[in-house]
N, C-alpha and C positions, 0 to 999 in steps of 0.2 A: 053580512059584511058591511054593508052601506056605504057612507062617508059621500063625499062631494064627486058630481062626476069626473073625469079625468083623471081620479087618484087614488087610482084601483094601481096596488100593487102589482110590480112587470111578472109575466110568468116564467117559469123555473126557467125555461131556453135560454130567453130573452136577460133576465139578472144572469145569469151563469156568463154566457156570450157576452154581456153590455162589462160584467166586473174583468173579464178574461181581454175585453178590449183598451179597457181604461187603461189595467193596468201597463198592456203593452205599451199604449202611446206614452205612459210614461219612462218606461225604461227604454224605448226607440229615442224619445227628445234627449234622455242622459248621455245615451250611446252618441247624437250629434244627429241623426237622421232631419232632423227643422222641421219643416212645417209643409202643409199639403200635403202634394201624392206622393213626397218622400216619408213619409212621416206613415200616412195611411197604409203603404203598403209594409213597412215593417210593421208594423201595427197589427196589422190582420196576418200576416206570417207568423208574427209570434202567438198571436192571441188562440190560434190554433195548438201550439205547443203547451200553454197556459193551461186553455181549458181541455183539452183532447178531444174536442170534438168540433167537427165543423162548423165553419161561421157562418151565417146569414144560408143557410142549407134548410128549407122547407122538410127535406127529409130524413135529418138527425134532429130536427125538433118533433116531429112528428111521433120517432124512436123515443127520444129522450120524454115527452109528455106521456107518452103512450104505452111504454113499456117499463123504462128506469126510472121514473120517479113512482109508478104505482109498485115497481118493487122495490126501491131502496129509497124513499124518500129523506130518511136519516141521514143516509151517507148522503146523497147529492146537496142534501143542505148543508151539512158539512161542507164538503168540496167550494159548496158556492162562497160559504160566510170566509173559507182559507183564500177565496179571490178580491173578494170584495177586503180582507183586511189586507191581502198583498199592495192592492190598488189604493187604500187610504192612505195605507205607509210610504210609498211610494213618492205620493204629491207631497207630502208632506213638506212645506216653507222651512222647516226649520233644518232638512236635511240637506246636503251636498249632496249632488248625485252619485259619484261615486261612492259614498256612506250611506246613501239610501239604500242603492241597489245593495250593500253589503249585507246592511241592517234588516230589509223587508226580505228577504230570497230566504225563505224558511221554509223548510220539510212540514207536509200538509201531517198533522194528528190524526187523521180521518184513516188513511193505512193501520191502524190497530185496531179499528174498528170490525167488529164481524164482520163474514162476509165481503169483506173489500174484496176478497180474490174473485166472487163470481161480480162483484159490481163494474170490476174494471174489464170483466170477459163482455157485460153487456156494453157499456160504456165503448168500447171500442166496438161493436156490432153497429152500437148507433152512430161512429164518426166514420162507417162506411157503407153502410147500407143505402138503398137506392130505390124507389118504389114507384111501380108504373105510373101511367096518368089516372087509369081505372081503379087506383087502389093498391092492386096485390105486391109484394114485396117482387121487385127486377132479381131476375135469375144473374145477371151480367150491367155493363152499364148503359145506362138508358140515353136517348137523347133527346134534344131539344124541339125536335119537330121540326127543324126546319133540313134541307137537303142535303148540306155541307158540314151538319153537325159540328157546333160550333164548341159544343161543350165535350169533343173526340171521342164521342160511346157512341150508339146503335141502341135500335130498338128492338132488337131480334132476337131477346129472351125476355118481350114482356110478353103477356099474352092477352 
Protein backbone atom coordinates (compact mmCIF):
# COMPACT_ATOMS: atom_id res chain seq x y z
CA UNK A 1 0.00 0.00 0.00
CA UNK A 2 2.55 2.54 1.12
CA UNK A 3 2.26 6.24 0.28
CA UNK A 4 3.05 9.02 2.90
CA UNK A 5 2.00 8.76 6.40
CA UNK A 6 -1.38 10.20 7.23
CA UNK A 7 -2.87 9.21 3.95
CA UNK A 8 -3.72 5.87 4.40
CA UNK A 9 -7.21 5.50 2.94
CA UNK A 10 -10.39 5.94 5.87
CA UNK A 11 -11.73 2.43 6.58
CA UNK A 12 -14.91 1.00 5.09
CA UNK A 13 -17.03 2.29 8.76
CA UNK A 14 -15.48 5.30 8.77
CA UNK A 15 -15.99 6.48 4.47
CA UNK A 16 -19.52 4.85 4.68
CA UNK A 17 -20.37 6.99 8.07
CA UNK A 18 -17.88 10.14 7.14
CA UNK A 19 -20.11 10.14 3.22
CA UNK A 20 -23.47 9.37 5.07
CA UNK A 21 -22.57 12.57 7.41
CA UNK A 22 -21.47 15.03 4.82
CA UNK A 23 -24.06 14.30 2.93
CA UNK A 24 -26.59 15.09 5.71
CA UNK A 25 -25.01 18.28 6.85
CA UNK A 26 -25.63 19.18 3.44
CA UNK A 27 -29.21 18.58 3.10
CA UNK A 28 -29.93 19.73 7.02
CA UNK A 29 -28.06 23.42 5.85
CA UNK A 30 -30.75 23.36 2.52
CA UNK A 31 -33.61 22.28 4.96
CA UNK A 32 -32.40 25.77 7.18
CA UNK A 33 -31.13 23.87 10.12
CA UNK A 34 -27.67 26.76 10.31
CA UNK A 35 -24.89 25.92 11.79
CA UNK A 36 -23.59 24.17 15.18
CA UNK A 37 -25.45 21.97 17.41
CA UNK A 38 -28.53 22.71 15.15
CA UNK A 39 -26.92 21.66 12.22
CA UNK A 40 -25.02 18.52 13.92
CA UNK A 41 -27.76 17.06 15.31
CA UNK A 42 -29.89 16.93 12.13
CA UNK A 43 -26.99 15.78 10.64
CA UNK A 44 -26.32 12.75 12.66
CA UNK A 45 -30.30 12.05 12.55
CA UNK A 46 -30.37 11.78 9.11
CA UNK A 47 -26.82 10.43 8.45
CA UNK A 48 -28.34 7.29 10.37
CA UNK A 49 -31.22 7.19 7.70
CA UNK A 50 -28.51 7.73 4.79
CA UNK A 51 -26.27 5.10 5.86
CA UNK A 52 -28.46 2.58 8.08
CA UNK A 53 -26.34 2.06 10.15
CA UNK A 54 -25.20 3.66 13.40
CA UNK A 55 -22.93 6.58 13.70
CA UNK A 56 -19.87 6.83 15.58
CA UNK A 57 -21.00 3.14 17.37
CA UNK A 58 -17.77 1.17 18.18
CA UNK A 59 -19.98 -1.82 17.64
CA UNK A 60 -21.67 -1.52 14.11
CA UNK A 61 -18.14 -0.84 13.00
CA UNK A 62 -16.86 -3.74 14.50
CA UNK A 63 -20.06 -5.76 12.76
CA UNK A 64 -19.64 -3.93 9.56
CA UNK A 65 -15.43 -4.51 9.34
CA UNK A 66 -15.92 -7.92 10.73
CA UNK A 67 -18.67 -9.43 9.19
CA UNK A 68 -20.28 -7.21 6.17
CA UNK A 69 -17.57 -6.30 4.46
CA UNK A 70 -15.63 -9.84 4.54
CA UNK A 71 -19.11 -10.94 3.06
CA UNK A 72 -20.20 -8.51 0.72
CA UNK A 73 -17.49 -6.27 0.03
CA UNK A 74 -18.93 -5.47 -3.58
CA UNK A 75 -22.14 -4.30 -2.38
CA UNK A 76 -20.84 -2.24 0.64
CA UNK A 77 -18.60 -0.46 -1.79
CA UNK A 78 -21.30 0.15 -3.82
CA UNK A 79 -23.52 1.48 -1.11
CA UNK A 80 -20.51 3.64 -0.01
CA UNK A 81 -19.48 5.23 -3.68
CA UNK A 82 -23.99 5.77 -3.93
CA UNK A 83 -23.01 8.08 -0.62
CA UNK A 84 -20.09 9.52 -1.28
CA UNK A 85 -21.87 10.61 -5.01
CA UNK A 86 -25.08 11.78 -3.06
CA UNK A 87 -22.69 13.85 -0.90
CA UNK A 88 -20.57 15.41 -3.93
CA UNK A 89 -23.97 16.24 -5.69
CA UNK A 90 -25.20 17.78 -3.03
CA UNK A 91 -22.43 20.58 -2.29
CA UNK A 92 -22.35 21.23 -5.41
CA UNK A 93 -21.97 25.49 -5.99
CA UNK A 94 -23.68 25.36 -8.98
CA UNK A 95 -26.86 23.90 -7.42
CA UNK A 96 -29.82 25.63 -5.64
CA UNK A 97 -30.78 23.73 -2.78
CA UNK A 98 -33.93 22.97 -3.48
CA UNK A 99 -32.65 21.61 -7.23
CA UNK A 100 -29.97 19.91 -5.50
CA UNK A 101 -31.75 18.07 -3.13
CA UNK A 102 -34.13 17.13 -6.20
CA UNK A 103 -31.30 16.44 -8.57
CA UNK A 104 -28.83 14.26 -6.05
CA UNK A 105 -31.82 12.07 -4.00
CA UNK A 106 -31.40 9.03 -6.43
CA UNK A 107 -32.33 5.26 -5.83
CA UNK A 108 -29.05 3.46 -4.93
CA UNK A 109 -28.24 0.69 -8.34
CA UNK A 110 -26.71 -1.53 -5.67
CA UNK A 111 -30.39 -3.09 -4.90
CA UNK A 112 -30.12 -5.17 -8.25
CA UNK A 113 -27.15 -6.49 -7.22
CA UNK A 114 -27.00 -10.17 -5.90
CA UNK A 115 -27.53 -10.98 -2.93
CA UNK A 116 -28.77 -7.31 -1.64
CA UNK A 117 -31.61 -9.29 0.09
CA UNK A 118 -29.10 -11.17 2.70
CA UNK A 119 -26.74 -7.87 2.58
CA UNK A 120 -29.40 -5.77 4.03
CA UNK A 121 -30.61 -8.71 6.66
CA UNK A 122 -26.70 -8.39 7.82
CA UNK A 123 -26.52 -4.70 7.36
CA UNK A 124 -29.42 -4.19 9.73
CA UNK A 125 -27.83 -6.92 12.31
CA UNK A 126 -24.83 -4.57 12.36
CA UNK A 127 -26.98 -1.16 13.03
CA UNK A 128 -28.23 -3.01 16.00
CA UNK A 129 -26.09 -5.29 17.45
CA UNK A 130 -24.29 -4.66 20.80
CA UNK A 131 -21.39 -6.60 22.13
CA UNK A 132 -20.13 -7.04 25.63
CA UNK A 133 -16.86 -5.34 27.06
CA UNK A 134 -15.15 -9.00 26.95
CA UNK A 135 -15.96 -9.52 23.45
CA UNK A 136 -19.05 -11.83 22.93
CA UNK A 137 -22.06 -10.45 21.18
CA UNK A 138 -24.88 -8.81 24.34
CA UNK A 139 -27.86 -11.07 24.51
CA UNK A 140 -29.99 -7.66 25.45
CA UNK A 141 -28.57 -3.97 25.84
CA UNK A 142 -25.49 -3.47 27.41
CA UNK A 143 -24.40 -0.54 29.56
CA UNK A 144 -22.00 1.88 30.10
CA UNK A 145 -20.48 0.91 33.33
CA UNK A 146 -21.37 3.48 35.29
CA UNK A 147 -24.61 3.19 38.04
CA UNK A 148 -27.33 5.09 36.47
CA UNK A 149 -26.72 3.79 33.09
CA UNK A 150 -26.61 6.66 31.06
CA UNK A 151 -26.81 4.91 27.88
CA UNK A 152 -30.74 3.19 29.34
CA UNK A 153 -29.53 -0.69 28.94
CA UNK A 154 -28.12 -3.07 31.65
CA UNK A 155 -25.62 -5.42 31.80
CA UNK A 156 -27.40 -8.37 32.68
CA UNK A 157 -27.28 -10.44 29.40
CA UNK A 158 -23.49 -10.04 29.02
CA UNK A 159 -21.82 -12.65 30.44
Amino acid sequence: MGGAPGTEAPMPYERLTGAALAYARNVCRCLGAGDGAALEGCAYADAHEYSRIRINSPDSKRCLEEELLPAFPELLECETRHLEALRDCSKSAALVCGTALGACASQSACSTMPDYAAYVELRERCARVLYCEEGPEAAGWRCNGTPDCLDESDEVNCE
